[in-house]
PDB file with SEQRES, HELIX, SHEET and CRYST1 records, atoms N, CA, C and O in Angstrom:
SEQRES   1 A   80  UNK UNK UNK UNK UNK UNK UNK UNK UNK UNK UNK UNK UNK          
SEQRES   2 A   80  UNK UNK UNK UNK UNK UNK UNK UNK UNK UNK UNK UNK UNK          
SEQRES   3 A   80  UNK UNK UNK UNK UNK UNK UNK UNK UNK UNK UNK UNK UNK          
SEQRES   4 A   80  UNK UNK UNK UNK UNK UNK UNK UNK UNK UNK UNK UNK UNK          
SEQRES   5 A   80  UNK UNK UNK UNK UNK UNK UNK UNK UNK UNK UNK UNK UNK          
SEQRES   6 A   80  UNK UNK UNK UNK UNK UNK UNK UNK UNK UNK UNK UNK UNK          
SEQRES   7 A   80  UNK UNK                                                      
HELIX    1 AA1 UNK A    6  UNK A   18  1                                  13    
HELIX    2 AA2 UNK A   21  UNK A   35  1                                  15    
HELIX    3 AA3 UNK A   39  UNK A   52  1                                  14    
HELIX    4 AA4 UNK A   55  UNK A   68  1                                  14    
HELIX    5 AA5 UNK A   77  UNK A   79  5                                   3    
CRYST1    1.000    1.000    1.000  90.00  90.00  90.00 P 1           1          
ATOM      1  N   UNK A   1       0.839  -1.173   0.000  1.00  0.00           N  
ATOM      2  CA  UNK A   1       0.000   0.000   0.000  1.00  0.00           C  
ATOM      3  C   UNK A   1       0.888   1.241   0.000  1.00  0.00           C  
ATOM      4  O   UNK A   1       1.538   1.571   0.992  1.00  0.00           O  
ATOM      5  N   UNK A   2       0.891   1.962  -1.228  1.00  0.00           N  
ATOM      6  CA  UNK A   2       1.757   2.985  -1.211  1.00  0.00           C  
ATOM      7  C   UNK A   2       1.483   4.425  -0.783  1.00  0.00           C  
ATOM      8  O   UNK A   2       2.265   5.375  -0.796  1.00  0.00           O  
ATOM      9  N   UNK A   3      -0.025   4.376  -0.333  1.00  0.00           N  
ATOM     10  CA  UNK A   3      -0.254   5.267   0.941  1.00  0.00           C  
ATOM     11  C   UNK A   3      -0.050   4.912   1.950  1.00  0.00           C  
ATOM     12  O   UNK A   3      -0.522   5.733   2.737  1.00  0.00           O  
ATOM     13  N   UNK A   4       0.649   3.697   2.714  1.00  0.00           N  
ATOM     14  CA  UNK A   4       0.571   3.681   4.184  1.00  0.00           C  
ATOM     15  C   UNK A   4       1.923   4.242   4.450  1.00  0.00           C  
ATOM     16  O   UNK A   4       2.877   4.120   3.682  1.00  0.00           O  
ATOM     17  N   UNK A   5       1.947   5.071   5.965  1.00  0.00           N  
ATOM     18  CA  UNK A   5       3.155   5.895   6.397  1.00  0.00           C  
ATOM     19  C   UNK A   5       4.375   4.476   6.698  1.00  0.00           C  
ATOM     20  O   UNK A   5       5.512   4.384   6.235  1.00  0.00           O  
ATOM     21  N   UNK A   6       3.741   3.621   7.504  1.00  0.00           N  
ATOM     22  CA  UNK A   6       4.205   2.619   7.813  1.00  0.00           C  
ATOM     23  C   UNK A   6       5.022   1.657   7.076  1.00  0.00           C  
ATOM     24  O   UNK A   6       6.122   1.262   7.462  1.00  0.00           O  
ATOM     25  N   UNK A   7       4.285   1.204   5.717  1.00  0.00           N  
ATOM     26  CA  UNK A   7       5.113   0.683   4.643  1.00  0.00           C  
ATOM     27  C   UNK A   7       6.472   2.176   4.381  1.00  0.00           C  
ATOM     28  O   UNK A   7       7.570   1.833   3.941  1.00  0.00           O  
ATOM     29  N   UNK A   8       6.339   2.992   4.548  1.00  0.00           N  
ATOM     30  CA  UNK A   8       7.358   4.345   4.030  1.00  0.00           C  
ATOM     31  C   UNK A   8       8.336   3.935   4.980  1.00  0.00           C  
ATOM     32  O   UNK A   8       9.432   3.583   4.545  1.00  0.00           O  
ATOM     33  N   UNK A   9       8.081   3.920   6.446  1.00  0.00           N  
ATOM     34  CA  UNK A   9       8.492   3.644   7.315  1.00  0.00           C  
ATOM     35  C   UNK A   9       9.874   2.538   7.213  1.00  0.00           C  
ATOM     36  O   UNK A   9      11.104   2.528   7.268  1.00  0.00           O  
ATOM     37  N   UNK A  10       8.778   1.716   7.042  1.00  0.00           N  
ATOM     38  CA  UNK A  10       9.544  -0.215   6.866  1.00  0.00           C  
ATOM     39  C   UNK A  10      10.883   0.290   5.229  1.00  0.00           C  
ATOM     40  O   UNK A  10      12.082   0.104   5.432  1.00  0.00           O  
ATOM     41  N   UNK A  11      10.691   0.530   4.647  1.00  0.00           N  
ATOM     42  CA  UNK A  11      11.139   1.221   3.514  1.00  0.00           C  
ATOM     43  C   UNK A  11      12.484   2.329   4.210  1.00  0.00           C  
ATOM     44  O   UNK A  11      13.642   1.928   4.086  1.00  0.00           O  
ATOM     45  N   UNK A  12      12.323   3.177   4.651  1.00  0.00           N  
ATOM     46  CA  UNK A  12      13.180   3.839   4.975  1.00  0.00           C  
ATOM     47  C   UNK A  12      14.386   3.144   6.053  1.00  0.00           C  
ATOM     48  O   UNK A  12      15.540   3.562   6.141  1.00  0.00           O  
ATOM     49  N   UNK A  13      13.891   2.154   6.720  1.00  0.00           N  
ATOM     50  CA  UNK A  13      14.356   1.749   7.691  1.00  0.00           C  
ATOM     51  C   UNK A  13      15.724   0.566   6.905  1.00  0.00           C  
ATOM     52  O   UNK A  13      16.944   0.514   7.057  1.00  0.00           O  
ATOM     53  N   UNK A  14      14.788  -0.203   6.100  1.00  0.00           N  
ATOM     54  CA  UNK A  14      15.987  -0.975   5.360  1.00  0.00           C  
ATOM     55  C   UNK A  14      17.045   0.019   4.109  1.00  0.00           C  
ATOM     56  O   UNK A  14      18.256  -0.175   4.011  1.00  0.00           O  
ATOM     57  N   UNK A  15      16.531   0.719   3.533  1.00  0.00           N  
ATOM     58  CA  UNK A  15      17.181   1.724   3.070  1.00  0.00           C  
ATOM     59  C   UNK A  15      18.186   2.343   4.036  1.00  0.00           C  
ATOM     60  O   UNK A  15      19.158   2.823   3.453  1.00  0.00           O  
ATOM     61  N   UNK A  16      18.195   2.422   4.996  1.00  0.00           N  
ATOM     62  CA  UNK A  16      19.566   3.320   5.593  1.00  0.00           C  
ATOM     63  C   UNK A  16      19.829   1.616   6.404  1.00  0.00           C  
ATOM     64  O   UNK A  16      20.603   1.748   7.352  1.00  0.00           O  
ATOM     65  N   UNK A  17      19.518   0.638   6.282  1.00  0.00           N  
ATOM     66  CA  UNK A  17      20.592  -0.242   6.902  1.00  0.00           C  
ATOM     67  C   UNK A  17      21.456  -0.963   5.446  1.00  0.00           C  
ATOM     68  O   UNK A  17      22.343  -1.779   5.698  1.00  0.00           O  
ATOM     69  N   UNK A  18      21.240  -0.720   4.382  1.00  0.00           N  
ATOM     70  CA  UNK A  18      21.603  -0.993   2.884  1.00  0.00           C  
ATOM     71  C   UNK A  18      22.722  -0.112   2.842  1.00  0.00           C  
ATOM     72  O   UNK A  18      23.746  -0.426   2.236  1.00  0.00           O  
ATOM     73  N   UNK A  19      22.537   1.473   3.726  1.00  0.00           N  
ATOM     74  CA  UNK A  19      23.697   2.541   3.668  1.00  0.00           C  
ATOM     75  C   UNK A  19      22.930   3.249   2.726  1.00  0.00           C  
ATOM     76  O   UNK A  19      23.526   4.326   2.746  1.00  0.00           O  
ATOM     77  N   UNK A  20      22.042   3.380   1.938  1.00  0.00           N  
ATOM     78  CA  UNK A  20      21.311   3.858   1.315  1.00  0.00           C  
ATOM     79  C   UNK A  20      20.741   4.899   1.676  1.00  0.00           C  
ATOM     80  O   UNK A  20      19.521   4.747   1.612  1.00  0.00           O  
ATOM     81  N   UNK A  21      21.175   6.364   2.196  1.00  0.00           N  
ATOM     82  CA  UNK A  21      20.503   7.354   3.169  1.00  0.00           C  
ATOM     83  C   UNK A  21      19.662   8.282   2.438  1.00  0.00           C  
ATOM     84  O   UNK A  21      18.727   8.725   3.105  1.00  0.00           O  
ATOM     85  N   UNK A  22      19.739   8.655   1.349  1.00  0.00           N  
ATOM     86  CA  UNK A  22      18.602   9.521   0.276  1.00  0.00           C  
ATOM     87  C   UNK A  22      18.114   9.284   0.376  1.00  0.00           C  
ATOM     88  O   UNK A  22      17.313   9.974   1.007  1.00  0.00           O  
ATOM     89  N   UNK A  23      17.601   7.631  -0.126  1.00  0.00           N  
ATOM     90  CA  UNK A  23      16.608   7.183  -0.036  1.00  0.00           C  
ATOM     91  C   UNK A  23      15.799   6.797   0.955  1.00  0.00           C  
ATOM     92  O   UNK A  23      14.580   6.743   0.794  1.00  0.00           O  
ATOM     93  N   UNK A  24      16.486   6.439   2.270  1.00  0.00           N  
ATOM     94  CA  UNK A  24      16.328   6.480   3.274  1.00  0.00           C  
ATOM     95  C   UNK A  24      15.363   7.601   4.213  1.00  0.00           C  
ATOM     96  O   UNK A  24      14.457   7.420   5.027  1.00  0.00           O  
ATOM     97  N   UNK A  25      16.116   8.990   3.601  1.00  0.00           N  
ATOM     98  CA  UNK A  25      15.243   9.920   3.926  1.00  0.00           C  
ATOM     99  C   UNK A  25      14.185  10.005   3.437  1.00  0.00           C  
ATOM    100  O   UNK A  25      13.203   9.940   4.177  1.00  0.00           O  
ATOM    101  N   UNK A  26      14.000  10.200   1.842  1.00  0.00           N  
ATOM    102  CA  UNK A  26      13.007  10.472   1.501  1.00  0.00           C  
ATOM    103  C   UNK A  26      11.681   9.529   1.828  1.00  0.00           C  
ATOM    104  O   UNK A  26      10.550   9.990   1.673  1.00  0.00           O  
ATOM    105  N   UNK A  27      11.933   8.002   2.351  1.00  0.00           N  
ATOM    106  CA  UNK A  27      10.897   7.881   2.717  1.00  0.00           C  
ATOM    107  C   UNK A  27      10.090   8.205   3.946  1.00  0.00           C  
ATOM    108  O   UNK A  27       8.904   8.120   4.265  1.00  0.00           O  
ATOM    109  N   UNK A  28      11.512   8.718   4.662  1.00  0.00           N  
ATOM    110  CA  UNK A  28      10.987   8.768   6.206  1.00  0.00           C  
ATOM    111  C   UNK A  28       9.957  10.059   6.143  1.00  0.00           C  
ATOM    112  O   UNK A  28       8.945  10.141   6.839  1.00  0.00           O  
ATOM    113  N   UNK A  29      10.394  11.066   5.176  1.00  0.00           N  
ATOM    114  CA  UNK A  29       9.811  12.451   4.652  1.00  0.00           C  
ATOM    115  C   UNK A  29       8.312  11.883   4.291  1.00  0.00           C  
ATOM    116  O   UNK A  29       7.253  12.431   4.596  1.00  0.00           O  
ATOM    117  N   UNK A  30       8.425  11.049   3.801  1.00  0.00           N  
ATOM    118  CA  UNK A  30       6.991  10.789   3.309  1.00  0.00           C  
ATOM    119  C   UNK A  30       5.827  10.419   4.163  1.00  0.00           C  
ATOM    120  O   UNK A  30       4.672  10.813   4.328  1.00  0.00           O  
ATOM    121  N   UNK A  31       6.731   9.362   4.706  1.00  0.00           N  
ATOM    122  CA  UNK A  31       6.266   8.557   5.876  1.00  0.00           C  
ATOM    123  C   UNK A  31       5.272   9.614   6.917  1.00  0.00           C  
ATOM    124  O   UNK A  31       4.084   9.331   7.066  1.00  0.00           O  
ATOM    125  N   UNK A  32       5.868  10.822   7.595  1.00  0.00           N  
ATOM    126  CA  UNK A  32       6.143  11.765   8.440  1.00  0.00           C  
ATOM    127  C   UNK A  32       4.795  12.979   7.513  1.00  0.00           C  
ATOM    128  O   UNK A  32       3.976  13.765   7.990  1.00  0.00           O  
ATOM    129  N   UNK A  33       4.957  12.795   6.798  1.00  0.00           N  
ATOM    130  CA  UNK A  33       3.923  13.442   5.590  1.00  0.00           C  
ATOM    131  C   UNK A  33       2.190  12.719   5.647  1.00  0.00           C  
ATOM    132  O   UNK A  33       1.124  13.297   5.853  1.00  0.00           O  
ATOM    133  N   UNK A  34       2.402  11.631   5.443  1.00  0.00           N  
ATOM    134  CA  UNK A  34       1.028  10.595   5.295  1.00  0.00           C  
ATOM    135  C   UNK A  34       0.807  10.876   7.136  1.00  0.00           C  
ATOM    136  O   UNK A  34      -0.131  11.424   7.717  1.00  0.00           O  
ATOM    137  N   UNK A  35       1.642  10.466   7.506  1.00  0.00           N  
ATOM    138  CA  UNK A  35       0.885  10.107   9.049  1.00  0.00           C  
ATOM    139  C   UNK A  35       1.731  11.110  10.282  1.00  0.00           C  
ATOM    140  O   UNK A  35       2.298  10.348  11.066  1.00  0.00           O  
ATOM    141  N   UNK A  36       1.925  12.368  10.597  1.00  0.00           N  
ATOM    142  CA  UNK A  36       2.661  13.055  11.333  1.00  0.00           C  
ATOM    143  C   UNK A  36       2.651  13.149  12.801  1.00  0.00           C  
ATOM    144  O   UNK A  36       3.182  14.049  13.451  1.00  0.00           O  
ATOM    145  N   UNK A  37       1.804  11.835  13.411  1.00  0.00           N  
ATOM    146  CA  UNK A  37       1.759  11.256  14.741  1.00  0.00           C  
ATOM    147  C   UNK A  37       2.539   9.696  14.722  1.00  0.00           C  
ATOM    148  O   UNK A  37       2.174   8.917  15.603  1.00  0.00           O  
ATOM    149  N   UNK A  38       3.465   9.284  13.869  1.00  0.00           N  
ATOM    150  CA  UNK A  38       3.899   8.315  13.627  1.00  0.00           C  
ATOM    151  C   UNK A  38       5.237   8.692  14.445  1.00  0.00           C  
ATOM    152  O   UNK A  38       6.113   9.317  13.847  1.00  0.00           O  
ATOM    153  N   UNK A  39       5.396   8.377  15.618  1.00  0.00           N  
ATOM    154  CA  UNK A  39       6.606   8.670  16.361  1.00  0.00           C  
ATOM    155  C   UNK A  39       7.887   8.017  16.184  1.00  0.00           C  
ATOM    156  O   UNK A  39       8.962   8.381  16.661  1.00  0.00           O  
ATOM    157  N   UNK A  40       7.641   6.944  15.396  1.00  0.00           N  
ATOM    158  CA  UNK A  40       9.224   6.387  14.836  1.00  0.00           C  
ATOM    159  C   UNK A  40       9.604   6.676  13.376  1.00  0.00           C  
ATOM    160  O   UNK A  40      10.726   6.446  12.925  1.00  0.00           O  
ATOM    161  N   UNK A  41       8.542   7.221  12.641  1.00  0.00           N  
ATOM    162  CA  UNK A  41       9.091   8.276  11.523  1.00  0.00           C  
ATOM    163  C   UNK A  41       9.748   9.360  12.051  1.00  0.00           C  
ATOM    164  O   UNK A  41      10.825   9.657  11.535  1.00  0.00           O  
ATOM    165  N   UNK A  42       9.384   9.938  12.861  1.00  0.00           N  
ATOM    166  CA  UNK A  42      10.007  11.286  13.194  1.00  0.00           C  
ATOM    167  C   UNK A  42      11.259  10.854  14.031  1.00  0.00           C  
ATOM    168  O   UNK A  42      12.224  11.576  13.778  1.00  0.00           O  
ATOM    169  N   UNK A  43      11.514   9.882  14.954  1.00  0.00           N  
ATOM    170  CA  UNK A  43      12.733   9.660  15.051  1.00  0.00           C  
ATOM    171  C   UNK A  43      13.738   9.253  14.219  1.00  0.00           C  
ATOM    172  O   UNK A  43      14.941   9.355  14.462  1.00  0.00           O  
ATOM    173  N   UNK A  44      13.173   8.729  13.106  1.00  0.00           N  
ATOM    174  CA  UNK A  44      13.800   7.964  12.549  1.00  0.00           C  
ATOM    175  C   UNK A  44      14.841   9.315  11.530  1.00  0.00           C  
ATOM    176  O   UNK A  44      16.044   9.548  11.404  1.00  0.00           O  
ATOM    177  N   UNK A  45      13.523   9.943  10.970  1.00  0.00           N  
ATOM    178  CA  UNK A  45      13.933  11.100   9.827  1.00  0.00           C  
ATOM    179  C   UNK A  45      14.717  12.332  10.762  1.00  0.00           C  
ATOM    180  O   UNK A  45      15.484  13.075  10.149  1.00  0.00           O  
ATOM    181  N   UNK A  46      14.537  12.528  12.132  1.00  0.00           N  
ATOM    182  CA  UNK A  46      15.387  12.910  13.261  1.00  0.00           C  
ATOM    183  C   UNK A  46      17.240  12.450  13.251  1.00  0.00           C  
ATOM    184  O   UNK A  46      18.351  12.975  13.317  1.00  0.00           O  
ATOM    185  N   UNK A  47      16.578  11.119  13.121  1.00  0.00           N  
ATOM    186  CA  UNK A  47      18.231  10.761  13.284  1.00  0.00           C  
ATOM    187  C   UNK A  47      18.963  10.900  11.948  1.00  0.00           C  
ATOM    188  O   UNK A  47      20.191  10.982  11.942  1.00  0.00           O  
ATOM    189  N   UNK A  48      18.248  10.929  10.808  1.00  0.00           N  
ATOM    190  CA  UNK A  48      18.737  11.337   9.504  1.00  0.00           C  
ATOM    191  C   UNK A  48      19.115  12.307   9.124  1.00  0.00           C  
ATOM    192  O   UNK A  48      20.103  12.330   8.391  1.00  0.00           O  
ATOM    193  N   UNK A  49      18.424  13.507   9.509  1.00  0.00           N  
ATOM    194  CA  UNK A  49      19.080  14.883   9.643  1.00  0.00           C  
ATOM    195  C   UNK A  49      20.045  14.673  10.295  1.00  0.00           C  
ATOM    196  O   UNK A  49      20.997  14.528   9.528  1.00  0.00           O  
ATOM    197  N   UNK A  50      20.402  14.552  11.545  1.00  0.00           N  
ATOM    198  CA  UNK A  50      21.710  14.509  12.405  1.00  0.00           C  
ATOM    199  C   UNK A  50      22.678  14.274  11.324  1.00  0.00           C  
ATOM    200  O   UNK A  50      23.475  15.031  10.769  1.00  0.00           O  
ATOM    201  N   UNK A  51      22.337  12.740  11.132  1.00  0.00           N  
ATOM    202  CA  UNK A  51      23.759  12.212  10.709  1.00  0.00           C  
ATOM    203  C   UNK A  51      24.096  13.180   9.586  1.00  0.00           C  
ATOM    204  O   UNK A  51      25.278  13.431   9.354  1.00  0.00           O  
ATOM    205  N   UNK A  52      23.340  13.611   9.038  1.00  0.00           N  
ATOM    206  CA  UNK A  52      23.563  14.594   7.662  1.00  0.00           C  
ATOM    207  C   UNK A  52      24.196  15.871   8.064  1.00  0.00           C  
ATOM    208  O   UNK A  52      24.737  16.706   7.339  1.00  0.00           O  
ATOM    209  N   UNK A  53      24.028  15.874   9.389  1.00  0.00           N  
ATOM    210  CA  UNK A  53      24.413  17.462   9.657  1.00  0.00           C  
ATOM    211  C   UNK A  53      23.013  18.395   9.617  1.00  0.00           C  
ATOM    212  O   UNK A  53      23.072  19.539  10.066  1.00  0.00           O  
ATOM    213  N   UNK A  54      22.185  18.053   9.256  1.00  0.00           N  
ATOM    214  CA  UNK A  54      20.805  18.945   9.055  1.00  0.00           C  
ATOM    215  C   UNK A  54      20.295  19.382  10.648  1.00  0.00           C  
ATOM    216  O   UNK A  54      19.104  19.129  10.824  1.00  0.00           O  
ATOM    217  N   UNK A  55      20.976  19.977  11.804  1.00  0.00           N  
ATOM    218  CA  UNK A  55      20.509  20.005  13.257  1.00  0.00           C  
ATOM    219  C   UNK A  55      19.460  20.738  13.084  1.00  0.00           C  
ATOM    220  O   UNK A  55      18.566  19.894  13.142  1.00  0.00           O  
ATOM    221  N   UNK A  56      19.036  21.587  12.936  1.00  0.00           N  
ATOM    222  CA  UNK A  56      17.678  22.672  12.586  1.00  0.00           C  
ATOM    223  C   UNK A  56      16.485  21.535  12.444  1.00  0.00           C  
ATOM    224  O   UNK A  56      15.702  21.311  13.367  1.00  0.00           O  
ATOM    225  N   UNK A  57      16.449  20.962  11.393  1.00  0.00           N  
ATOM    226  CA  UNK A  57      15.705  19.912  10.665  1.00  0.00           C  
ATOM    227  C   UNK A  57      15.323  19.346  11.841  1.00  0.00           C  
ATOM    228  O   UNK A  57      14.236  19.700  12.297  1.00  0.00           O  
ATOM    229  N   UNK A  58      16.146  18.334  12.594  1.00  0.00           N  
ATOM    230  CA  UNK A  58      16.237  17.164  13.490  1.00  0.00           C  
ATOM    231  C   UNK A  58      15.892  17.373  14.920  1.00  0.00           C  
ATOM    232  O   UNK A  58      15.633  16.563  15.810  1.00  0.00           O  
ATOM    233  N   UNK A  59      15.980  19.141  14.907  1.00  0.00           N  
ATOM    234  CA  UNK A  59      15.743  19.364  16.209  1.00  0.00           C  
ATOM    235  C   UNK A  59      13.994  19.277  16.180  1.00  0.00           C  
ATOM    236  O   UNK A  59      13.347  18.661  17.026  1.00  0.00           O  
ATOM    237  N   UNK A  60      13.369  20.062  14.971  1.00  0.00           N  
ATOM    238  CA  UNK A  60      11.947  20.220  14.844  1.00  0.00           C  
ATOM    239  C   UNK A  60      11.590  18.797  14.866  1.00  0.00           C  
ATOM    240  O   UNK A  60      10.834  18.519  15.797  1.00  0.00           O  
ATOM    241  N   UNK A  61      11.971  17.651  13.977  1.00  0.00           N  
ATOM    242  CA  UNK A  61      11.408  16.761  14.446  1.00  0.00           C  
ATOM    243  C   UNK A  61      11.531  16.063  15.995  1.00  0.00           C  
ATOM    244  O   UNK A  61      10.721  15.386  16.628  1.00  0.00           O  
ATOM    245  N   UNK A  62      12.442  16.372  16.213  1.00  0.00           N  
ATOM    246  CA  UNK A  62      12.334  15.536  17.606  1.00  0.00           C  
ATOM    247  C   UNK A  62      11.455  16.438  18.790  1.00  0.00           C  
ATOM    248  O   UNK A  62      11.114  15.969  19.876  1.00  0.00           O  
ATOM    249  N   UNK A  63      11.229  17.554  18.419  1.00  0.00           N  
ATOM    250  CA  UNK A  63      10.437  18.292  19.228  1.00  0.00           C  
ATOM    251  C   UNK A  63       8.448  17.986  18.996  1.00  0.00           C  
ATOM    252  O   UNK A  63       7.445  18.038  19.708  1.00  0.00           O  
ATOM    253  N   UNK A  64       8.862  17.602  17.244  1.00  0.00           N  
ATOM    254  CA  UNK A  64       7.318  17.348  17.392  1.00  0.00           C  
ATOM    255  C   UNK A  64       6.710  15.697  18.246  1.00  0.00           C  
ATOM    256  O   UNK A  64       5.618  15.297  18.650  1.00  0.00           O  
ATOM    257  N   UNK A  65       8.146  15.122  18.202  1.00  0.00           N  
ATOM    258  CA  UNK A  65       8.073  13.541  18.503  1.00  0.00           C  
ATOM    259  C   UNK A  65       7.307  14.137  20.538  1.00  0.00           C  
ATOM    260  O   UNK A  65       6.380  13.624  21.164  1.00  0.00           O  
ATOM    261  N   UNK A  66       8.063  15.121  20.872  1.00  0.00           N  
ATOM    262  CA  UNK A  66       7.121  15.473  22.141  1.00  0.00           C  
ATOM    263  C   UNK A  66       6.015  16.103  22.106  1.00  0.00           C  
ATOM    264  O   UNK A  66       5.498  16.297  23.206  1.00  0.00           O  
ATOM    265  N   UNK A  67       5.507  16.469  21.253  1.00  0.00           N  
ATOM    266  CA  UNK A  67       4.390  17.382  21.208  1.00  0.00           C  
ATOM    267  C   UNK A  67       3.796  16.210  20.954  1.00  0.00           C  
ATOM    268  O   UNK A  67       3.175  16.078  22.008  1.00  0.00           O  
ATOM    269  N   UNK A  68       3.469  15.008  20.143  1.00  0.00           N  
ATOM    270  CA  UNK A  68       2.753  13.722  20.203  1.00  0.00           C  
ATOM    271  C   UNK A  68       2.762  12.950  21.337  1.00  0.00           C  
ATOM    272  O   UNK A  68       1.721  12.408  21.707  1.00  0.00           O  
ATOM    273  N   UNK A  69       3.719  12.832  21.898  1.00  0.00           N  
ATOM    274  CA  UNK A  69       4.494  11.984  23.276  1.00  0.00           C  
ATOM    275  C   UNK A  69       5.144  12.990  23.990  1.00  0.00           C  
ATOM    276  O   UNK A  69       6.319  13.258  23.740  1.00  0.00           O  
ATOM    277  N   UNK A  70       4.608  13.488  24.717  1.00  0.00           N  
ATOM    278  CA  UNK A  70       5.235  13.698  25.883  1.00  0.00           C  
ATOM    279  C   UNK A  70       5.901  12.988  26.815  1.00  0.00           C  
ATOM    280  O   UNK A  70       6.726  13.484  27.583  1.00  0.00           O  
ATOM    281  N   UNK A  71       5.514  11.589  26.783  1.00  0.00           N  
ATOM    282  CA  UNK A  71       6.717  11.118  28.252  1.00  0.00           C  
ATOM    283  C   UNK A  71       8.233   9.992  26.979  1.00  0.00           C  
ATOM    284  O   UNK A  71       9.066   9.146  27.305  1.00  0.00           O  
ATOM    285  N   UNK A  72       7.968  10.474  25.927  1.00  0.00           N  
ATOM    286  CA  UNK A  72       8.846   9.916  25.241  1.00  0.00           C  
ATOM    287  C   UNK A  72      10.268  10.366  25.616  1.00  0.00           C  
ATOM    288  O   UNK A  72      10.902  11.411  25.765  1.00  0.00           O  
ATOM    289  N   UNK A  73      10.446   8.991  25.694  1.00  0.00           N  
ATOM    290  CA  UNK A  73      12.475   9.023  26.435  1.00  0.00           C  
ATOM    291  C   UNK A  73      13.354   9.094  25.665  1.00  0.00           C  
ATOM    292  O   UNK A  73      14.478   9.293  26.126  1.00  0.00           O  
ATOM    293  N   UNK A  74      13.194   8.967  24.306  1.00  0.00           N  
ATOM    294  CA  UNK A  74      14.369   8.708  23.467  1.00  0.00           C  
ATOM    295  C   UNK A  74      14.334  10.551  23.053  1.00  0.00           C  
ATOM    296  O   UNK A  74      15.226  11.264  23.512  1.00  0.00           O  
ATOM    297  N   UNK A  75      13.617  10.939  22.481  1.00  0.00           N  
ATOM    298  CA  UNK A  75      13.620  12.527  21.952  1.00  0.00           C  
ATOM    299  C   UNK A  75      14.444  13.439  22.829  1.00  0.00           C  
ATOM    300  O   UNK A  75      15.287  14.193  22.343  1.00  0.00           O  
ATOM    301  N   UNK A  76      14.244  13.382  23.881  1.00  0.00           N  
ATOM    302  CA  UNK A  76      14.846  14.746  24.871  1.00  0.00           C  
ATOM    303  C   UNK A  76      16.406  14.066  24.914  1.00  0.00           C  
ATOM    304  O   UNK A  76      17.231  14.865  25.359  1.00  0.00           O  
ATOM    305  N   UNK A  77      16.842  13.035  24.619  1.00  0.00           N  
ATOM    306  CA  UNK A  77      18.260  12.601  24.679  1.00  0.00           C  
ATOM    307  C   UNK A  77      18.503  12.901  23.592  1.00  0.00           C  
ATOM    308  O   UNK A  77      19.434  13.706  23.549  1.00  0.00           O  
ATOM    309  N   UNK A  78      18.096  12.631  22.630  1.00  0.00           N  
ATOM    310  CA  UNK A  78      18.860  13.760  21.330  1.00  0.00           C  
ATOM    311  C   UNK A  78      18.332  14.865  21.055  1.00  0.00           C  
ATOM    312  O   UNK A  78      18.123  15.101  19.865  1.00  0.00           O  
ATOM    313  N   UNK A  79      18.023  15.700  21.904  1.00  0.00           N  
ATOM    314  CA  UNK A  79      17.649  16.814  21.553  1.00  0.00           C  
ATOM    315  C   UNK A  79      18.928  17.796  22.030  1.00  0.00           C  
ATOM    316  O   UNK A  79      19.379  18.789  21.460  1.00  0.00           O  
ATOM    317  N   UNK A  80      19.471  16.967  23.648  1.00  0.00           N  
ATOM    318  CA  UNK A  80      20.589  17.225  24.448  1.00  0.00           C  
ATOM    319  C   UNK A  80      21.911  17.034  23.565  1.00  0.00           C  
ATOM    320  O   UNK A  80      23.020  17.211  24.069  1.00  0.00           O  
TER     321      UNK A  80                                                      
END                                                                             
């Protein structure tokens, strides 16, 4: 289903373990697009900015990952 965030998700996830990070992103972008309460897209496309150097980017997502989750533990450690 090439509307589900989730398949984008599953997609992005093997894409950056391939080393494959464009592509990687762009699905997490998508992913994060279709469904923007999907809290492991936004970590995920979080940690993709980082590694890219994109901090601006990575910070907004991990900030929205609290505005969905608030008692989420992983976000405020890379936000630090």
């Amino acid at each position: 289903d090439q509307d589900s965030a989730e398949v984008h998700l599953r997609l992005s996830a093997e894409y950056v373990k391939s080393g494959m990070l464009s592509e990687g992103l762009e699905h997490s972008e998508i992913a994060v697009k279709k469904n923007p309460k999907l809290v492991d897209a936004r970590l995920l496309l979080g940690g993709l900015y980082s590694t890219l150097k994109v901090y601006d980017k990575a910070l907004t997502q991990y900030q929205e990952v609290l505005k969905v989750d608030p008692n989420n533990s992983e976000a405020p450690l890379y936000i630090s």
